[in-house]
C-alpha positions as CSV (number, residue, x, y, z in Angstrom):
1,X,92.4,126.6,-16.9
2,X,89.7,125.3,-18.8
3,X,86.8,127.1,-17.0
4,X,86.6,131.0,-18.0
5,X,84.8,133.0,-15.3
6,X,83.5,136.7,-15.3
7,X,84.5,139.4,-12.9
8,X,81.3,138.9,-11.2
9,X,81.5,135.2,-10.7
10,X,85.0,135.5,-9.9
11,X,84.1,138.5,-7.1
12,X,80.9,135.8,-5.7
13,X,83.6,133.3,-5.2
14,X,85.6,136.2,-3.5
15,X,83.0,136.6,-1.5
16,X,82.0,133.7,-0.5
17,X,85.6,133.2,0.6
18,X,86.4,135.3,2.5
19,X,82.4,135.5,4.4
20,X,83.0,131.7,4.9
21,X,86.5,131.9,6.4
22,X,84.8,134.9,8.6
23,X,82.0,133.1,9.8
24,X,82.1,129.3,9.2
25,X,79.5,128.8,7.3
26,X,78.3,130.0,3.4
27,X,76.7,133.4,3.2
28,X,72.7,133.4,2.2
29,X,71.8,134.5,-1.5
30,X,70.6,137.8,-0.1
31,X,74.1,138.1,1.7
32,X,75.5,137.7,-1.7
33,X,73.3,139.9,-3.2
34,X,73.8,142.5,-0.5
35,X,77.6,142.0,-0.5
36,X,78.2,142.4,-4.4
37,X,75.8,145.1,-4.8
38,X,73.9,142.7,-7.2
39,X,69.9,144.2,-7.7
40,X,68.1,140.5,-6.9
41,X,68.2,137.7,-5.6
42,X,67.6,136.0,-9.0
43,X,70.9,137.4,-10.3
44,X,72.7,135.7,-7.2
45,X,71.3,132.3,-8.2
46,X,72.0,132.8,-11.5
47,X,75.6,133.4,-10.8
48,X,75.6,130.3,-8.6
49,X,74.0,128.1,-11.0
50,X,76.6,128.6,-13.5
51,X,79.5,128.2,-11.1
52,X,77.9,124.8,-10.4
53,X,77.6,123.8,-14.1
54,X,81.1,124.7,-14.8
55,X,82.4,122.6,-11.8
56,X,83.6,125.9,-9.6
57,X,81.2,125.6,-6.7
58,X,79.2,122.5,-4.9
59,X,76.3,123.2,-3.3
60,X,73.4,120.6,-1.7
61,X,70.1,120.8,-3.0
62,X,67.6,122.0,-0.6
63,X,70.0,122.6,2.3
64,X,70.8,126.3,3.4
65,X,74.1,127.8,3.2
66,X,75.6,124.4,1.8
67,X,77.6,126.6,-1.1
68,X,81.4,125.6,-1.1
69,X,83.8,126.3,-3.4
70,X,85.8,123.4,-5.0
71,X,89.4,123.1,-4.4
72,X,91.5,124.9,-7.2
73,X,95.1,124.4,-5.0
74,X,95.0,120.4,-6.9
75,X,98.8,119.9,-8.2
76,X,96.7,119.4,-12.1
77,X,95.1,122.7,-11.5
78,X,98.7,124.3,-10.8
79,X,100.5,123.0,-13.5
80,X,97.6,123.9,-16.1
81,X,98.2,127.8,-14.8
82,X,101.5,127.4,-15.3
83,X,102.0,126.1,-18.7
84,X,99.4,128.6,-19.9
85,X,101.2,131.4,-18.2
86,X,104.6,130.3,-20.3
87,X,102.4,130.5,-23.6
88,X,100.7,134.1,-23.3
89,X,101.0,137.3,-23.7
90,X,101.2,139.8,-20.8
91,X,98.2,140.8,-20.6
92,X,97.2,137.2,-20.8
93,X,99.5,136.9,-17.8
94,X,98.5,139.5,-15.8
95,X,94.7,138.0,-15.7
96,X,95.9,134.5,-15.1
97,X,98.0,136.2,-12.3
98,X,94.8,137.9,-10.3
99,X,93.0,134.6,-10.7
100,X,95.6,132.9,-9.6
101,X,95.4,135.4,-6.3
102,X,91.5,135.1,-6.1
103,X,91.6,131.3,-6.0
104,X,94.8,131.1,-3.7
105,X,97.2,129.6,-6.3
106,X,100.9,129.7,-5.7
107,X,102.1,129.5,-9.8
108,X,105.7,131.4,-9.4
């Protein structure tokens, strides 16, 4: 995958997965910030900025709770896992693996 993400953006998107599938909507910043443990409300939107800059999340301006995560399960997105996964080294293999989990990709 093109996109690299840090344990904390890849925990948000945890997040926000699993409190979206809860509830059926997106979580608030302060939910976020409350949920990760994160110190402000800043560092929340910060996180979420980036995500939307590297393509991960979609959000609508101006609307609450509008944060949705892209769809990673795309056949393109698979196939990219898997070819990396062939090239790497284990440990290389074992992060692609959890990320694979987080974002609900079957690559075996």
């Amino acid at each position: 995958m093109k996109t690299k993400l840090t344990k904390k953006q890849l925990a948000l998107l945890e997040y926000l997965q699993d409190f979206t599938e809860e509830k059926g909507y997106s979580p608030s910043y302060r939910e976020i910030m409350s949920g990760l443990g994160l110190t402000s409300v800043s560092a929340v939107a910060e996180h979420v900025e980036n995500l939307v800059e590297k393509g991960v999340l979609k959000k609508v301006p101006g609307a609450a709770r509008s944060l949705e995560i892209l769809d990673y399960k795309h056949e393109d997105t698979v196939e990219l896992f898997k070819v990396r996964m062939m090239e790497c080294n284990s440990d290389e293999k074992e992060v692609l693996l959890r990320a694979a989990d987080i974002l609900g990709i079957d690559v075996e």
